[in-house]
VEXDREN-2710 file (C-alpha; in Angstrom, 1 decimal):
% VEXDREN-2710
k/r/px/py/pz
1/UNK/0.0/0.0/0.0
2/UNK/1.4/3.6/-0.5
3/UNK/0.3/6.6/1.0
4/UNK/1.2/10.6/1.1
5/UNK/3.3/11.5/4.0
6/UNK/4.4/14.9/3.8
7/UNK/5.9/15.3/0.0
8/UNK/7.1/11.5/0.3
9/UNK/4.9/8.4/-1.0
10/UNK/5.4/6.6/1.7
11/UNK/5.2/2.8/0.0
12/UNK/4.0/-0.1/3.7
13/UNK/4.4/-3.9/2.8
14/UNK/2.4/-6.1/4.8
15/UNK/0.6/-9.6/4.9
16/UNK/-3.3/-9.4/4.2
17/UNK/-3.8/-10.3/7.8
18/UNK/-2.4/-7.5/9.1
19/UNK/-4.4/-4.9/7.0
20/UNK/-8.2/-6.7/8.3
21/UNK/-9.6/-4.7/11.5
22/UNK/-12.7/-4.3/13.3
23/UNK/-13.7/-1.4/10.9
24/UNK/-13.3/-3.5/7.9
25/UNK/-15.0/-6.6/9.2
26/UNK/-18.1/-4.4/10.7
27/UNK/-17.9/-2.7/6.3
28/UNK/-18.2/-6.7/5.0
29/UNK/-20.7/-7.4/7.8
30/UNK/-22.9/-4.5/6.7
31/UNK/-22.1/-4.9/3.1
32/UNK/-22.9/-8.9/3.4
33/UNK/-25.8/-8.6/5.3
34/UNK/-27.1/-5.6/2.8
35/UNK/-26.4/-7.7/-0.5
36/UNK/-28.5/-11.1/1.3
37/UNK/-31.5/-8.8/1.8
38/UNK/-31.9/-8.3/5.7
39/UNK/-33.5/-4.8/5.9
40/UNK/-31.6/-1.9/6.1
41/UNK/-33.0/-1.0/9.6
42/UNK/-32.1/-4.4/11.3
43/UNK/-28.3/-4.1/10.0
44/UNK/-28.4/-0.3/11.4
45/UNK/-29.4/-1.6/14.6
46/UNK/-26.8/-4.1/15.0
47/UNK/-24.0/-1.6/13.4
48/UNK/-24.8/1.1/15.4
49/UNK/-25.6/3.9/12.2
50/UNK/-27.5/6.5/13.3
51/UNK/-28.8/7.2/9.8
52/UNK/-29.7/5.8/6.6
53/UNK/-27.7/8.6/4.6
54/UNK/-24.8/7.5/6.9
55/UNK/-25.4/4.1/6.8
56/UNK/-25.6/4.2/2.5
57/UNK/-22.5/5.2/2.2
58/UNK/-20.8/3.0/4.3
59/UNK/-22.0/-0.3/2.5
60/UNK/-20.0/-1.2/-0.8
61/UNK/-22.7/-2.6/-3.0
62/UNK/-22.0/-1.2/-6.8
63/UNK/-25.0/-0.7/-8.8
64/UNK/-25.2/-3.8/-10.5
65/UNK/-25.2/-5.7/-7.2
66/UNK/-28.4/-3.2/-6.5
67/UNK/-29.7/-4.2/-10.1
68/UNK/-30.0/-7.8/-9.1
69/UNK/-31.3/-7.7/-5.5
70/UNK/-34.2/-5.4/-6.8
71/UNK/-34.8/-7.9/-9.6
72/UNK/-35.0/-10.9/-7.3
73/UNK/-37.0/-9.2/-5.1
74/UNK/-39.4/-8.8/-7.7
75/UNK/-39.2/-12.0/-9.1
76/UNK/-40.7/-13.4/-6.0
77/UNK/-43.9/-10.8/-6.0
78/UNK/-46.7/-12.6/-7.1
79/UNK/-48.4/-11.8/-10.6
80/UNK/-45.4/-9.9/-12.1
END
């Protein structure tokens, strides 16, 4: 990974493992539970977001990950 320090890139080797913390396995959990479906409001709850606006742009679910769960969701609606 390299980063600005200063005017120096700054250029930090090390293993995956030591690059996963809390934050990023609270982002997954969020992202995870987001992509299976489990309402927005439960996963705030758990996650402790305050807000939906906050809570939006936390999750990392692209658009076509968006296009899909809106299409199975209406796939199982009756009559459509």
């Amino acid at each position: 990974m390299t980063h600005k320090k200063g005017n120096q890139i700054v250029e930090e080797i090390r293993p995956k493992y030591a690059w996963v913390s809390s934050h990023t396995c609270r982002r997954s959990f969020c992202t995870n539970e987001y992509l299976a479906g489990t309402p927005s409001d439960l996963i705030m709850a758990i996650s402790g977001h305050k807000s939906e606006k906050a809570f939006r742009k936390y999750i990392k679910a692209d658009n076509m990950k968006r296009a899909f769960m809106i299409k199975e969701i209406w796939d199982k609606r009756p009559g459509l």
